[in-house]
C-alpha positions in Angstrom: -20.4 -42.8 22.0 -21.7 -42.8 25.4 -19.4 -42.2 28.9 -19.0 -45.3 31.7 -18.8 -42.5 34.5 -20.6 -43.9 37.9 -23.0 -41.4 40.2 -26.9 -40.7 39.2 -27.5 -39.1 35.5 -29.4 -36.4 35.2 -31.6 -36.6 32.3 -29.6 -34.6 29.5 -31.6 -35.5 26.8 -35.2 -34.7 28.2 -33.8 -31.4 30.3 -32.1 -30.2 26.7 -34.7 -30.6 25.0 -37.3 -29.2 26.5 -35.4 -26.0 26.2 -35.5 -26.1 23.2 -37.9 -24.1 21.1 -40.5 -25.8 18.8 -39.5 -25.6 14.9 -35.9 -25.3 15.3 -34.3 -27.8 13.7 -30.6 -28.6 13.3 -29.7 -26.8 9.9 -32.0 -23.6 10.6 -29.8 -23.3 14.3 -26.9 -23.6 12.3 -27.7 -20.8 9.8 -28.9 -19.0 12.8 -25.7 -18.9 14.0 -23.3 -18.3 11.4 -26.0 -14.9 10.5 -25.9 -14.3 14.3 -21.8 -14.1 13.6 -21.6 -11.9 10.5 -24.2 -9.5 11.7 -22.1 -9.2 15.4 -18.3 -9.4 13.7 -19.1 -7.4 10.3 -17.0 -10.7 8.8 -17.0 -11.2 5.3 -17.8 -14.6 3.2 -14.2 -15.3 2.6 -12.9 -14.6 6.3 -15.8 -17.3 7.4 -15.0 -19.8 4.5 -11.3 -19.8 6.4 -13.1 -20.4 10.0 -14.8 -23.4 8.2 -12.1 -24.3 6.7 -10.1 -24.4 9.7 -12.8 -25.6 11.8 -12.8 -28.9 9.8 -9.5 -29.3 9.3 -8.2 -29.3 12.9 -6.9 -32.1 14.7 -8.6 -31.0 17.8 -12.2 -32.9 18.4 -14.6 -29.6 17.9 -18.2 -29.0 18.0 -20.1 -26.1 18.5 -23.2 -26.4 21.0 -26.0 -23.7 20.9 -27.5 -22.2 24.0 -30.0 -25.5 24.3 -26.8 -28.0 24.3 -27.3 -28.7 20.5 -24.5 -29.5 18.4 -24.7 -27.3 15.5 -21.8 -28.3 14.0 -18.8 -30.8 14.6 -15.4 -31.4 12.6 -14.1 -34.3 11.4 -11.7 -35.1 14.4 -14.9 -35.5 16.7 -16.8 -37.2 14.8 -13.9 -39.9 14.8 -13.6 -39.7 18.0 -17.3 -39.9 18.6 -17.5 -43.0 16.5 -20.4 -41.7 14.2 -20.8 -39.6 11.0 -20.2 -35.5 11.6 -23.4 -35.2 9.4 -25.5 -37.4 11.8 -23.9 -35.6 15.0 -26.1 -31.9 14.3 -28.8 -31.8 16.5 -27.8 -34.5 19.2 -27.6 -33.6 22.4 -23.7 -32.8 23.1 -24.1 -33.9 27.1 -25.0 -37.1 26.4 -22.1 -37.7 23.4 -19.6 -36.7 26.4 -20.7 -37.7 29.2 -21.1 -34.5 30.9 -24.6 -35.0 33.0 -23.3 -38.2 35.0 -22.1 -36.6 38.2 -24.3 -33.2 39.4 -21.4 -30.5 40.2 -20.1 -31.3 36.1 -24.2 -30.9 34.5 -24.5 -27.7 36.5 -21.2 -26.3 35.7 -22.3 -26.8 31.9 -25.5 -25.6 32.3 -24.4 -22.6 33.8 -21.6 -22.1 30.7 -24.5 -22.6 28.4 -26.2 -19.8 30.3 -23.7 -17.5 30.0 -23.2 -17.4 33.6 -19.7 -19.0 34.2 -16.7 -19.0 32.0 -15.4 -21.9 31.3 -15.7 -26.0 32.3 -13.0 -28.3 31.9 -13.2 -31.9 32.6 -12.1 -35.6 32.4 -14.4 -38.7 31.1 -14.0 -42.2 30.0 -16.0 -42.7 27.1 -16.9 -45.8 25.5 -16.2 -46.2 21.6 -19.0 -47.6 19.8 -16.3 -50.1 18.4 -15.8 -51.5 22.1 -12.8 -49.9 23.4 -12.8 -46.9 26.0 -10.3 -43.5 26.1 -10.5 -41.2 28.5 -11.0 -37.8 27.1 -10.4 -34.0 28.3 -13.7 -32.5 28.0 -13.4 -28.1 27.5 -16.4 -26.2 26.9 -16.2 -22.6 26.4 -18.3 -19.5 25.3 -18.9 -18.5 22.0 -20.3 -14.7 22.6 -20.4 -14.0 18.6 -22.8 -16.4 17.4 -24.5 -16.9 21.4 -23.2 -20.8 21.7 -20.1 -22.7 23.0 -17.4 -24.1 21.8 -16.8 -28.3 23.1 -13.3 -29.1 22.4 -12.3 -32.6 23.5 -9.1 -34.1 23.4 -7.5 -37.8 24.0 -5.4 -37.8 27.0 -5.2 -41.8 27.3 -1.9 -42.0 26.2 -0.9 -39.5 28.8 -2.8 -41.0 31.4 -1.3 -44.2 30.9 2.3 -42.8 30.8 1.2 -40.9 34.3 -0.2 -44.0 35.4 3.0 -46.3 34.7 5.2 -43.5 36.3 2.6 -43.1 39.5 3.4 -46.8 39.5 6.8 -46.8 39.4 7.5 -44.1 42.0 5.1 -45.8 44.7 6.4 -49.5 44.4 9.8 -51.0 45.7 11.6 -52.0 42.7 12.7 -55.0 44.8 10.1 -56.2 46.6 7.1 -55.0 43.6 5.2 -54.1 46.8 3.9 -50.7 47.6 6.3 -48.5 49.3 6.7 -46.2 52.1 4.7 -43.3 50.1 2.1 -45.3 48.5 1.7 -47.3 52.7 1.1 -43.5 53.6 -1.1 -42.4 50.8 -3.3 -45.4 51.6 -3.3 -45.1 55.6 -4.4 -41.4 55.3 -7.4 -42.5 53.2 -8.3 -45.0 55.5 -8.3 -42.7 58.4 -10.2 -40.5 56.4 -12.6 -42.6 54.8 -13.5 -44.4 58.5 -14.4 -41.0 59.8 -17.8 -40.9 57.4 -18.2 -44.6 56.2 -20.8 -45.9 58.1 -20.8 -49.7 56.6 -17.2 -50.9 58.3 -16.7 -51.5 61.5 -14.8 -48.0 62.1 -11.5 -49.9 63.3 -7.8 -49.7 62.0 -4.7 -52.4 62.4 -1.0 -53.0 61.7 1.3 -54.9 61.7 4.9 -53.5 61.6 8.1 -55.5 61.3 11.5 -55.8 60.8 13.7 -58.9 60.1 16.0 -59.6 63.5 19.5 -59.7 61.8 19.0 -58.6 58.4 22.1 -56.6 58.4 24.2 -59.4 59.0 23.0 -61.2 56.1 24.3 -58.4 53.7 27.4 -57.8 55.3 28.1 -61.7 55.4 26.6 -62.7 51.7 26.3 -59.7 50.1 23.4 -57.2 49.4 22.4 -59.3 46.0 21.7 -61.8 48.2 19.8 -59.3 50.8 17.7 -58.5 48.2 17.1 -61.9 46.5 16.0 -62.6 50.8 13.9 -59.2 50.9 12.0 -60.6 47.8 11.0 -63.9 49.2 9.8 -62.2 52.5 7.4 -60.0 50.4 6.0 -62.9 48.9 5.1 -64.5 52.1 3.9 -62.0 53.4 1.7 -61.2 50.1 0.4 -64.6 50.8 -0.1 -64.0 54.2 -1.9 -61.2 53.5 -4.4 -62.9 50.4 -5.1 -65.8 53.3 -6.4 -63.4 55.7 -8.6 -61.7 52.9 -12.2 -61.1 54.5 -15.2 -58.8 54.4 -15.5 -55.3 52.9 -11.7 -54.5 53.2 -10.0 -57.0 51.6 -6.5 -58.3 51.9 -4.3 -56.2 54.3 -2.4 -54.1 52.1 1.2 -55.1 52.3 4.1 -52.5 52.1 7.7 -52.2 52.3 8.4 -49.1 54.1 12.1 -49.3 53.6 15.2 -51.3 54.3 14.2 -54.7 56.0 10.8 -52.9 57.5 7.3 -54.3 56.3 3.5 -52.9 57.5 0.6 -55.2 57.0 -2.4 -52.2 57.2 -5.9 -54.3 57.9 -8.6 -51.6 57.0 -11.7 -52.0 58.6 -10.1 -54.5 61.2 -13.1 -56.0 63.6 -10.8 -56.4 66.7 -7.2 -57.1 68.1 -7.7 -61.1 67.7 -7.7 -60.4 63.5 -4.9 -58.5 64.0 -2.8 -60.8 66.5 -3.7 -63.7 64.5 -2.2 -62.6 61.3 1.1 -61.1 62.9 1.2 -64.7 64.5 1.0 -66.3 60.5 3.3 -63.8 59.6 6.0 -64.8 62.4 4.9 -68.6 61.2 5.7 -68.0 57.7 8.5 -66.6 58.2 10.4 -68.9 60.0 10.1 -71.4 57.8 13.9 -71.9 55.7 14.2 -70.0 52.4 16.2 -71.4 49.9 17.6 -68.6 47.6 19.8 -70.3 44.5 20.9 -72.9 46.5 21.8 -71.2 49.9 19.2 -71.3 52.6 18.6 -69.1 55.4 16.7 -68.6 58.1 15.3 -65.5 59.2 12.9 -64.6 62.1 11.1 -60.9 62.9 10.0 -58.7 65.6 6.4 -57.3 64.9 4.8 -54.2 66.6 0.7 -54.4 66.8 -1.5 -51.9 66.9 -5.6 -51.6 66.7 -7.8 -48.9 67.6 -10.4 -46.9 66.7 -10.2 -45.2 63.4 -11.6 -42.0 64.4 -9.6 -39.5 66.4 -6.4 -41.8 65.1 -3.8 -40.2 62.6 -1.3 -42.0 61.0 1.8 -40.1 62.9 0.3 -41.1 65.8 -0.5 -44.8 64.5 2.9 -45.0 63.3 4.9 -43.7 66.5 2.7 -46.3 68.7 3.6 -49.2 65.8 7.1 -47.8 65.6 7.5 -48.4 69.9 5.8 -51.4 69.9 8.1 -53.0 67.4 10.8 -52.2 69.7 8.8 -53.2 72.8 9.2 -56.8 70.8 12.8 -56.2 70.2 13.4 -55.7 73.6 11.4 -58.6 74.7 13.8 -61.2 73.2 13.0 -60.7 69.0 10.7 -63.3 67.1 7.6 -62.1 68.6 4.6 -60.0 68.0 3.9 -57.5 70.9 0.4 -55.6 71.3 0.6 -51.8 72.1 -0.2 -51.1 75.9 -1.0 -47.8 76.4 -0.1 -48.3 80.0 3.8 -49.3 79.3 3.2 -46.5 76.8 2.5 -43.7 79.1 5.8 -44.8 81.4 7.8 -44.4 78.4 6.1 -41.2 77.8 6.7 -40.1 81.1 10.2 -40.7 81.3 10.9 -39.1 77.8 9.4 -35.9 79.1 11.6 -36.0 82.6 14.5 -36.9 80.8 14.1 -33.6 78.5 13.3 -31.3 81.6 16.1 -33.0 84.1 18.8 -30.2 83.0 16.5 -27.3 83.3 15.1 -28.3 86.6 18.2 -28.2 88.5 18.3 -24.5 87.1 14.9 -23.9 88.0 15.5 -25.4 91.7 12.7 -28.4 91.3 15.4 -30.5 93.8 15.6 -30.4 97.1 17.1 -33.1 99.4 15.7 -35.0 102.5 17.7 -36.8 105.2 17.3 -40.3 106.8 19.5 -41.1 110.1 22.5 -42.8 110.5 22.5 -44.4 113.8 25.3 -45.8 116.1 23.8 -49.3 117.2 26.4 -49.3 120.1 24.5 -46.5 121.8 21.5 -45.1 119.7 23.9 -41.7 118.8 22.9 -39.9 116.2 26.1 -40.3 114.0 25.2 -39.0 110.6 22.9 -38.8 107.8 22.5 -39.9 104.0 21.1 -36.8 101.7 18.5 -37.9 99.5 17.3 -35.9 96.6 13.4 -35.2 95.5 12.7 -33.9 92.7 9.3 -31.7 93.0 8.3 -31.9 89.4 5.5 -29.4 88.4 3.4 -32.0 86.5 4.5 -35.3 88.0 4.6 -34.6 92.0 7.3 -35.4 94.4 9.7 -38.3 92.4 11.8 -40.4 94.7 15.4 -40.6 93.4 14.6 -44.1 91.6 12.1 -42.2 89.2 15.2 -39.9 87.8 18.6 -40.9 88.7 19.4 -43.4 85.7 17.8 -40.8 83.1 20.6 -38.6 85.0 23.1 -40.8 84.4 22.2 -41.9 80.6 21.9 -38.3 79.6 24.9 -37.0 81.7 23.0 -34.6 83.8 23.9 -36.4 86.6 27.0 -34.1 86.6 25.4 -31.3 87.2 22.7 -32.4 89.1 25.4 -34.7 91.3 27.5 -31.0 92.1 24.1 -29.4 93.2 23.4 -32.2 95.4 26.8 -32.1 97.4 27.0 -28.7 97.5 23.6 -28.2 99.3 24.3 -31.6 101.1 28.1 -30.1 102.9 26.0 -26.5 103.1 23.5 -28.3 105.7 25.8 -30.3 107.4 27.7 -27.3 108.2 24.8 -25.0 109.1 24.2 -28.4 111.5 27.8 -27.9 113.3 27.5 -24.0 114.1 23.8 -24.6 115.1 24.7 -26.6 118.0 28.7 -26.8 118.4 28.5 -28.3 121.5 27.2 -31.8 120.2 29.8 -33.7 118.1 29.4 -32.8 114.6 27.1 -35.3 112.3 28.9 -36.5 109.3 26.7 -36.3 105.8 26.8 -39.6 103.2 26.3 -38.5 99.4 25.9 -40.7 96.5 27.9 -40.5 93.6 27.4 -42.2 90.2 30.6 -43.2 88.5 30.0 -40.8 85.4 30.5 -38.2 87.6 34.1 -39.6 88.1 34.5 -40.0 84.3 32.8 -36.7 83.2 33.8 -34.2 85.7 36.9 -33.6 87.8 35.3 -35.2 91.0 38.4 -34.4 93.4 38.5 -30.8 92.3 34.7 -30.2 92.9 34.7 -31.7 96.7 37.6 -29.6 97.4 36.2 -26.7 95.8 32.6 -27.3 98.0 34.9 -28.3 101.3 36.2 -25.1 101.1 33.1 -23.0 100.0 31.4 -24.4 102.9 34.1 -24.9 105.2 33.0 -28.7 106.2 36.2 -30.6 107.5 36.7 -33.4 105.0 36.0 -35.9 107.3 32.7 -35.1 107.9 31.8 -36.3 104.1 31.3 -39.6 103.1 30.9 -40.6 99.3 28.7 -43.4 98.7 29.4 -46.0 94.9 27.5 -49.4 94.0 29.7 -52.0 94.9 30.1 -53.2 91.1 31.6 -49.1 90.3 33.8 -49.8 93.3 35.1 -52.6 92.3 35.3 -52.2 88.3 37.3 -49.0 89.3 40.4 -48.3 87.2 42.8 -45.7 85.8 41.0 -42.8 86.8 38.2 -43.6 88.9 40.2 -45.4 91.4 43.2 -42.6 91.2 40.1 -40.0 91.9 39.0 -42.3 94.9 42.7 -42.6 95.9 43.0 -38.3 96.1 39.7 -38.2 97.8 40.1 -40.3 100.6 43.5 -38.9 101.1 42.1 -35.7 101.2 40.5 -36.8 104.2 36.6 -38.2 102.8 35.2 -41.3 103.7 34.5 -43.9 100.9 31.6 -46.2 101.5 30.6 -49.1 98.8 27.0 -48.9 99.2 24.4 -52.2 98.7 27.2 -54.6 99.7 27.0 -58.1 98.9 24.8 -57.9 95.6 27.1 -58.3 93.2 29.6 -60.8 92.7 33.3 -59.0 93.8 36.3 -60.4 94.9 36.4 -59.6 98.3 40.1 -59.8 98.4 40.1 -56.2 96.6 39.2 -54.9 99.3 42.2 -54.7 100.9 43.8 -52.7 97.8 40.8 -49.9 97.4 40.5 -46.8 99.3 37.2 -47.9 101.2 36.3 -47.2 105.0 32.6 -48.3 105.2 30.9 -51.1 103.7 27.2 -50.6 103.3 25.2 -54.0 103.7 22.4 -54.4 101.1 19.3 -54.5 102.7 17.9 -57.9 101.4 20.2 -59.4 104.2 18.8 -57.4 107.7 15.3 -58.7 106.0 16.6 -62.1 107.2 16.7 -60.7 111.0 12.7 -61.1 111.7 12.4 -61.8 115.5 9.3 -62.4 117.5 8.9 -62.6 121.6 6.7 -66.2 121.2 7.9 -69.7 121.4 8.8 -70.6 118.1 9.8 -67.6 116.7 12.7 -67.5 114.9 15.3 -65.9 111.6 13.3 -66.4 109.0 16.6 -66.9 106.9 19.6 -68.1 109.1 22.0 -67.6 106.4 21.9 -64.4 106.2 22.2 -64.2 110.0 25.6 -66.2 109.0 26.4 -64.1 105.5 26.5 -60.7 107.9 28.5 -62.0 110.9 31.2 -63.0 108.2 30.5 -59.8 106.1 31.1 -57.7 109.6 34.0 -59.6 110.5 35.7 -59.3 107.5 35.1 -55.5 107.6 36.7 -54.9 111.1 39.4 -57.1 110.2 40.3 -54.7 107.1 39.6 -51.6 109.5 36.1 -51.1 107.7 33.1 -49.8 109.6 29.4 -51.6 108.9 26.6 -49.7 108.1 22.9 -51.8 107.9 20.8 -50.5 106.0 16.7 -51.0 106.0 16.5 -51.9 109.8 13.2 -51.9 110.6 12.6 -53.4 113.7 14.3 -53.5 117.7 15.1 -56.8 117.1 16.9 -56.1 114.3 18.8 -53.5 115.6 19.7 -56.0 118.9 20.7 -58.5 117.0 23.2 -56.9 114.1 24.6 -54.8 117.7 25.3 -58.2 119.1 27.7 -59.7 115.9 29.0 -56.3 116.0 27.2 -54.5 113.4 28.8 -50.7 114.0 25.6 -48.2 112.6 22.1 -48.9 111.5 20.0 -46.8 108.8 16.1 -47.5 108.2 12.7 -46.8 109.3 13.1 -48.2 112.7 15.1 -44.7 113.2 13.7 -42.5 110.7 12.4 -41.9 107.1 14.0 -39.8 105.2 12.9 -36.2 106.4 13.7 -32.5 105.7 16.7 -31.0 107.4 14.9 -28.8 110.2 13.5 -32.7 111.6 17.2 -33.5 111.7 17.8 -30.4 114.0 15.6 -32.0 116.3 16.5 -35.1 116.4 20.2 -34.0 117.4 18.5 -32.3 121.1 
């Protein structure tokens, strides 16, 4: 019987033999030995008639091997599983009848057991029947210090194997689908990795494809999940063939996988760029989108598919699977039934605002904010009339961030609260510091914004009283700024809470007015005193002093007069905002335009600038 192992064989037969001494033939080693054990045991004839006897009669495969790798003697169990006569077997090299000299580590190992050096060797081959078929065998060889040889034991584990094998099977496939699942995907991704960090002969690269069907869930809620599965099924096999089309080179077909639920991976091993990559999630989304007639009903399903390919090396799968993972919902977001290709760019601003939205509560604790101060101006007469606090946050790793950068991360994960308290508190603090700094100038008035969570999640009334009073600000030296579209939408409690406030004395202004698409009739019923215009309109006012010059959009020119008008009439005030030019400013003074608020006056500055812009 010989072994089908793979890997360089060491010459067993020549390297046993030459050990062994001239003149020794099978039968003397054999009587050698069994002297070798009655001399060392004291045993008598009878107790080694019942060694033979159970030597023979065992159902174990047994031969024993003197020190040159000899059999001396083998039972009838191995010579059946040897395939040749247990008479013919003394004398043959045992290496070579299993296999043991085809890889290096397993012929030294033996060697060194022959030696008397190491204790024990245990092993697995495939050996080849001389009838033709093949087991695979459990190889033991141990020491036999009595009679100065070992003991070779083999047993038959293909039955075992085989049930391992079926039940390996069975846990890392999808019973629905028959294709490999989320453990198997992994197994095989790991290896890849692994593999391209020492392969020389690919091309070093990794790609995947990850999707998800775009309304899957509907399907089993509407037809029912016999149905889901019957559709689940059919998308496997297009993708299977998919996959055998785009078979090439060393790799292979992509290996297909369902990772669970209605999520597929496509894994192309030894990819050679993002164009093999893109083109097959582009087959995939082809394929797909073709009808699929399941018993007589027919659907039609599209996906969303996530691409990624890089460099094998320095990649591991987490980190492949959380860039396939965003991508796929990069592709979700984009409008479904599309492939999208990871950008590590777009990447790092997601990134980036993950890790400020996870330090945005601590921050405020840690005093990272601080707010700077841009000028409200009366365009009557240039007066100073107020200011509108804006917050920075001076993030350790990230620099100054403008409030853009931070705000709607403070709204989505309700930090805004707190961080909206902190900014009003210090805002009325300054403002009042302001006053007793110079009390013989007419007090400035300070314009805070306010997000409508903080009407819905805190008690807004009782904090401005509570900071009114802690600071001693009069009321009417705050002014609250909302969007125009929280303004309007307010009802129930926000409006009741803008209700209390302004009669507490605070000024409510609806800040970028005119971008959103209000009645302007509510106006009248909401507790509003200044109407912020939106910016995009004063952009409209571009002057020059040449012949020809002129608005570069008259509508707008018309849109304000109207929006100013309207204000007075309803006993509203107009603020401007972005004014950047003297022109500007002449022109929104002349329809009657009551403050102005941009760079023509000021950017936004700290508060001790503010102090001297008040002498």
């Amino acid at each position: 019987m010989s072994g089908t192992s793979e890997g360089p064989a060491p010459t067993a037969t020549a390297a046993t033999r030459a050990e062994q001494p001239t003149g020794t033939g099978p039968q003397n080693v054999t009587e050698r030995h069994t002297r070798t054990a009655v001399d060392r045991r004291g045993a008598s004839a009878a107790e080694l008639r019942d060694y033979r006897a159970a030597f023979h009669a065992a159902h174990l495969a047994l031969a024993v091997v003197d020190r040159e790798g000899l059999v001396s003697r083998a039972n009838g169990a191995f010579a059946e599983l040897i395939g040749a006569p247990a008479a013919e077997l003394a004398g043959q090299v045992a290496a070579d009848l299993v296999d043991l000299a085809s890889d290096a580590r397993t012929w030294h190992t033996y060697r060194e057991v022959l030696r008397g050096r190491q204790a024990r060797l245990q092993c697995t081959r495939r050996l080849k029947h001389p009838e033709g078929h093949s087991l695979w065998a459990q190889v033991t060889v141990s020491p036999m210090p009595e009679c100065g040889g070992v003991l070779l034991a083999v047993a038959d584990v293909s039955a075992s194997r085989e049930l391992r094998a079926r039940l390996r099977h069975v846990t890392m496939h999808d019973p629905v689908t028959r294709l490999p699942n989320r453990t198997l995907f992994f197994e095989r991704l790991a290896a890849a990795l692994e593999a391209a960090s020492y392969e020389e002969l690919g091309t070093g690269r990794i790609g995947l494809c990850y999707l998800d069907l775009d309304g899957f869930k509907a399907v089993n809620d509407t037809l029912g999940h016999r149905t889901g599965d019957r559709l689940l099924a059919a998308v496997a096999e297009r993708l299977t063939r998919c996959a055998d089309r785009a078979a090439s080179g060393r790799g292979g077909a992509p290996l297909v996988a369902r990772l669970g639920g209605d999520e597929f991976a496509l894994l192309v091993e030894d990819s050679t760029g993002t164009d093999q990559v893109a083109e097959l999630a582009e087959q995939v989304l082809g394929a797909l989108q073709e009808p699929f007639d399941l018993a007589g009903q027919r659907l039609s399903v599209s996906a969303s598919i996530g691409v990624v390919e890089r460099r094998a090396a320095g990649t591991g799968a987490t980190a492949l699977m959380q860039a396939a993972d965003t991508t796929l919902y990069w592709a979700k977001e984009d409008g479904k039934a599309r492939w999208t290709l990871f950008d590590p760019e777009r990447n790092a601003h997601r990134m980036t605002r993950q890790a400020l939205s996870s330090t945005l509560r601590p921050a405020v604790e840690r005093g990272e904010f601080a707010l700077e101060y841009q000028p409200l101006v009366g365009l009557a007469d240039g007066a100073l009339r107020g200011v509108e606090a804006l917050v920075r946050w001076h993030h350790p790793q990230f620099g100054t961030l403008p409030p853009n950068r931070f705000i709607t991360l403070a709204e989505e994960d309700g930090s805004i609260v707190q961080l909206g308290r902190w900014v009003l508190r210090t805002a009325c603090r300054q403002a009042r510091r302001w006053q007793l700094e110079r009390p013989d100038l007419p007090p400035v008035f300070v314009s805070v914004n306010v997000a409508v969570r903080q009407v819905w999640d805190s008690d807004l009334v009782a904090d401005v009283a509570e900071i009114l009073a802690e600071t001693q600000l009069a009321p009417e030296l705050l002014q609250l700024e909302l969007t125009e579209s929280a303004v309007m939408g307010s009802t129930g409690r926000p409006l009741q809470a803008l209700q209390e406030l302004s009669e507490m004395g605070v000024h409510i202004a609806i800040d970028d007015f005119g971008t959103g698409y209000s009645n302007l009739a509510y106006l009248s019923r909401l507790p509003v005193s200044v109407l912020k215009l939106d910016g995009s309109f004063v952009r409209g006012f571009q002057y020059g002093a040449g012949e020809g010059c002129g608005h570069a959009n008259p509508a707008d020119e018309t849109i304000v007069e109207a929006l100013v008008q309207l204000a007075h009439k309803l006993g509203l005030t107009v603020t401007a905002e972005c004014v950047e030019t003297a022109e500007q400013a002449e022109r929104l003074r002349r329809i009657g335009c009551d403050t102005g608020q941009g760079w023509l006056y000021s950017r936004p500055v700290p508060p001790e600038r503010i102090s001297v812009l008040r002498t």
